[in-house]
N, C-alpha and C positions, 0 to 999 in steps of 0.2 A: 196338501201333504203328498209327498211322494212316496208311489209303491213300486215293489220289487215285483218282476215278470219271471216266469218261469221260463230258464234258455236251455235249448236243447245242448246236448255235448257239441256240435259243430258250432253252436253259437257260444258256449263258452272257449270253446280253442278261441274261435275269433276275438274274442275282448282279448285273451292273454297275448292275443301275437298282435293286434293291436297297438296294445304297450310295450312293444318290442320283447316282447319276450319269445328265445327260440326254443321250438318243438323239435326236436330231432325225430320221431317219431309217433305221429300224428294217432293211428290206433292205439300205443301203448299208453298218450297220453290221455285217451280217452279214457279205456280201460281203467286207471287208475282212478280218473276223477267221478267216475260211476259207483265204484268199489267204497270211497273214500271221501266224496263228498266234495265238490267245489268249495263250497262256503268255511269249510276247516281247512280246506289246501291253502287257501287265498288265506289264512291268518298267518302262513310263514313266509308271505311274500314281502310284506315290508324292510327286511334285511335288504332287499336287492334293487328296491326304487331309490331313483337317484334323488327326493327330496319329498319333504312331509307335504311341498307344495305343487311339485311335478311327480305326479304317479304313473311315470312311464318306470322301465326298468333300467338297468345300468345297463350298461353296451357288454353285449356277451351272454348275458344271463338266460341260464337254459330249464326247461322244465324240469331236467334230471336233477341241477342242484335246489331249486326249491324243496323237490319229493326228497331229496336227502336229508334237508333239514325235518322236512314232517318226520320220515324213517327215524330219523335221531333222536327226536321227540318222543315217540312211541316207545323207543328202545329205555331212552333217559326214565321214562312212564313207568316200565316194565320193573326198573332195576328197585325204584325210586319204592314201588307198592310190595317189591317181595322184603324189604327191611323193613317196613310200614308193619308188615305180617309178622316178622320176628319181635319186632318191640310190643307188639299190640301183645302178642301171647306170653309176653317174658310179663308185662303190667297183671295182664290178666292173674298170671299165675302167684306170683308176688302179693297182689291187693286180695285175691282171697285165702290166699295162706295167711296175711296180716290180720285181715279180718274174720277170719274164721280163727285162729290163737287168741284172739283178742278179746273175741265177741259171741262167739258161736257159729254154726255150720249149716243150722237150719235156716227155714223162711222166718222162723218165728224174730228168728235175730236178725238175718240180714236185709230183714223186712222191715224192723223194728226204726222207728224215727229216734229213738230215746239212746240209740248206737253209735248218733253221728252226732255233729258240732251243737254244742247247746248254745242255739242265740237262735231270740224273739224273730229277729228280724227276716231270719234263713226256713223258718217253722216251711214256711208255703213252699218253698223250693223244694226241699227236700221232700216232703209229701207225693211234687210232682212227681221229684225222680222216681220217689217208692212204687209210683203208679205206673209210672212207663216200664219199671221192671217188672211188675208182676204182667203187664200187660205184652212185654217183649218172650216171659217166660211161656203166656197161654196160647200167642201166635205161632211160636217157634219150638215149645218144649218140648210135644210130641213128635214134632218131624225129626228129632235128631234122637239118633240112636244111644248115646248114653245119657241124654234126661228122659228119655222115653222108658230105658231100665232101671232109674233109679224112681223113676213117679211108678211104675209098674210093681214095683218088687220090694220098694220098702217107703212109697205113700210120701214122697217128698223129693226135693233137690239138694244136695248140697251146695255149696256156695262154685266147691270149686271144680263144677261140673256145669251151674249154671254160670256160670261166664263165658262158655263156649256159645251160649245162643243172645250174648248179650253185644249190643253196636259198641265199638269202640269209643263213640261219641256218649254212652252212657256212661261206660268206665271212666272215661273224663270226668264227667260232670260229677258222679261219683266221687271223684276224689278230692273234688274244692269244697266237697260240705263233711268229708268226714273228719274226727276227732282229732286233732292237736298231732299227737300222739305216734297215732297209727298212720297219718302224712310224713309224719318223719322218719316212722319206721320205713316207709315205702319207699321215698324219695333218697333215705340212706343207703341204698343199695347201690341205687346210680350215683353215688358220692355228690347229689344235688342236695340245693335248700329247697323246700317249701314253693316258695314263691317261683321258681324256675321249672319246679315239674307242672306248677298250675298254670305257668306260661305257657308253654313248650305243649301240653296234650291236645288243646282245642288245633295248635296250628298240625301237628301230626294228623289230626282226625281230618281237617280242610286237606289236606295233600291227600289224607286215603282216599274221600270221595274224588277229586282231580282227578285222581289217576285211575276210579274203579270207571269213570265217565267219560276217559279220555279227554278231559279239557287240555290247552296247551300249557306245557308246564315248563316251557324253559325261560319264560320269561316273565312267570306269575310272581305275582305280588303279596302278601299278606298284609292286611289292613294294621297289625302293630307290629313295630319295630319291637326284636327282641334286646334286652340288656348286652351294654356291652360282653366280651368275655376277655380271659385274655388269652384268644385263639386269636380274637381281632388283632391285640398287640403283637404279639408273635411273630404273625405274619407279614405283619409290618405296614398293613392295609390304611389308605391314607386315608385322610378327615378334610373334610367340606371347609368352607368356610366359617360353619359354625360349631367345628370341631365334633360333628359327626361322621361317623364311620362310612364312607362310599359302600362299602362292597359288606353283604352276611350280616344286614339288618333286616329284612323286609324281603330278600329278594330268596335264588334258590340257594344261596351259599350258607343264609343264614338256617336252611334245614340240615343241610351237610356240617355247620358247626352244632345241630340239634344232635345229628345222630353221632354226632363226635364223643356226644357226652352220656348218652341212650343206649347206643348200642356196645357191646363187647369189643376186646380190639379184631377178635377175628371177623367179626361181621363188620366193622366198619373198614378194615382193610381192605377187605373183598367187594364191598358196596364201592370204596374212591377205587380201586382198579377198573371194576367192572366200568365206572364213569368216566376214566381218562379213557379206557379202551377206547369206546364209542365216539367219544371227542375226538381222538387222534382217527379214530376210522373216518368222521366227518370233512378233517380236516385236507383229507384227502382227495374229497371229491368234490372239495369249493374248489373254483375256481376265480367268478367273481368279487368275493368278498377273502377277507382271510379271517382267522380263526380268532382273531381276537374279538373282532366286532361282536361276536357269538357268545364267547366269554362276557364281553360287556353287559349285553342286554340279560346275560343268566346271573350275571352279581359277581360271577368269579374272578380273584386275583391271578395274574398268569400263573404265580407260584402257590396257585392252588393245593397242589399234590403233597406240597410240604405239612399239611395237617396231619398228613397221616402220622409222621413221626414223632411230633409234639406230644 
């Protein structure tokens, strides 16, 4: 079995220039891979090798435009987790106002298993969830200043006070097992059905962790293909051979057709600007590659930007 050695920063410049790749500046590229990690730099290098079989680099290709692409990454990161925060808070808010008109406001109710989906089969699930919120509430309730005031001052939580110290991956799960009913009140807000808000939360909560752990996120995948929409037809986005959808099933386009339909238009306006911005600023400091191959491997149609208007 082969192992990994640990290489000093001279010894990693040396693999990168190696493989032809130029350093213009040999401290700063140090500097950086110190800060920042060899092993995550090197995941944005395959853009710039000339072949999945030859892992040298393409003629020209400089340390600056790889760090660009990571930069773009982080920025894509940034943009990506602070809408992640506005829909997370708009659910939150939403699912306990639902549940709290619906059901009550206390533990007693939102605690209550006999509150959510009546089926045999869901009994164990739901129990779980019951358990991990009372357990997210005893971790977390005291240290936040307003369930810390309402356990102090009137002996309980409300509902929509505890969802501040609840993971958004709760809220999800939360909302595949509750009442008929009270999913449709939810999900009618966002002028969705059912079935597309119980799609759409689990991959929202995957992007939140991505982004709260910095993993690479411009060319991440999600394990299911979301339903067509018809943002795909619109756009005009072409089909495989098997009359699937190339682009904003699986890939990141297909979160940017999520928050097309999630978030408000002012937040989604600002969210596809804030992303062309950084694109068009990347696109500026490739020099070996162009701007599309980039697009490629993120899921995006050139005529991306046309979403907004739709």
């Amino acid at each position: 079995m082969k192992t990994k050695t640990f290489k000093t920063l001279d010894e990693q410049i040396d693999i990168l220039t190696s493989k032809g790749l130029i350093i213009e500046d040999i401290e700063e590229a140090k500097n950086i891979l110190l800060r920042e990690n060899y092993f995550f730099f090197n995941g944005y290098r395959h853009l710039f090798m000339k072949s999945d079989l030859d892992r040298t680099f393409l003629e020209g290709t400089t340390f600056r435009e790889i760090y660009a692409m990571f930069y773009f990454d982080r920025q894509l990161r940034n943009i990506i987790f602070k809408h992640i925060l506005i829909f997370e808070n708009n659910i939150k808010s939403i699912l306990a106002y639902v549940m709290s008109k619906n059901h009550g406001f206390k533990e007693n109710s939102y605690l209550n298993p006999h509150n959510f989906v009546k089926d045999n089969k869901r009994y164990r699930q739901i129990n779980d969830l019951l358990r991990k919120v009372r357990r997210q509430i005893n971790v977390n309730g005291k240290q936040h200043t307003a369930t810390a005031h309402y356990l102090n001052n009137y002996g309980y939580i409300p509902l929509w006070v505890v969802v501040k110290v609840l993971s958004f991956g709760i809220i999800g799960e939360m909302y595949t097992v509750m009442q008929y009913q009270d999913q449709k009140e939810i999900a009618d807000v966002f002028s969705l059905d059912i079935y597309s808000m119980v799609e759409y939360l689990p991959i929202l909560a995957n992007y939140r962790n991505l982004c709260a752990h910095e993993d690479i996120c411009y060319l991440n995948r999600t394990q299911k293909n979301i339903e067509d929409t018809k943002y795909h037809h619109l756009l005009g986005i072409k089909e495989d051979e098997y009359g699937e959808y190339i682009y904003g099933k699986n890939d990141l386009f297909a979160l940017v057709i999520i928050f097309k339909q999630v978030l408000n238009k002012d937040n989604f306006n600002s969210f596809l600007d804030e992303v062309a911005y950084e694109i068009n600023r990347l696109e500026g400091k490739l020099k070996t590659i162009k701007i599309k191959k980039v697009l490629e491997e993120m899921g995006f149609p050139l005529n991306y930007e046309e979403i907004e208007r739709l």
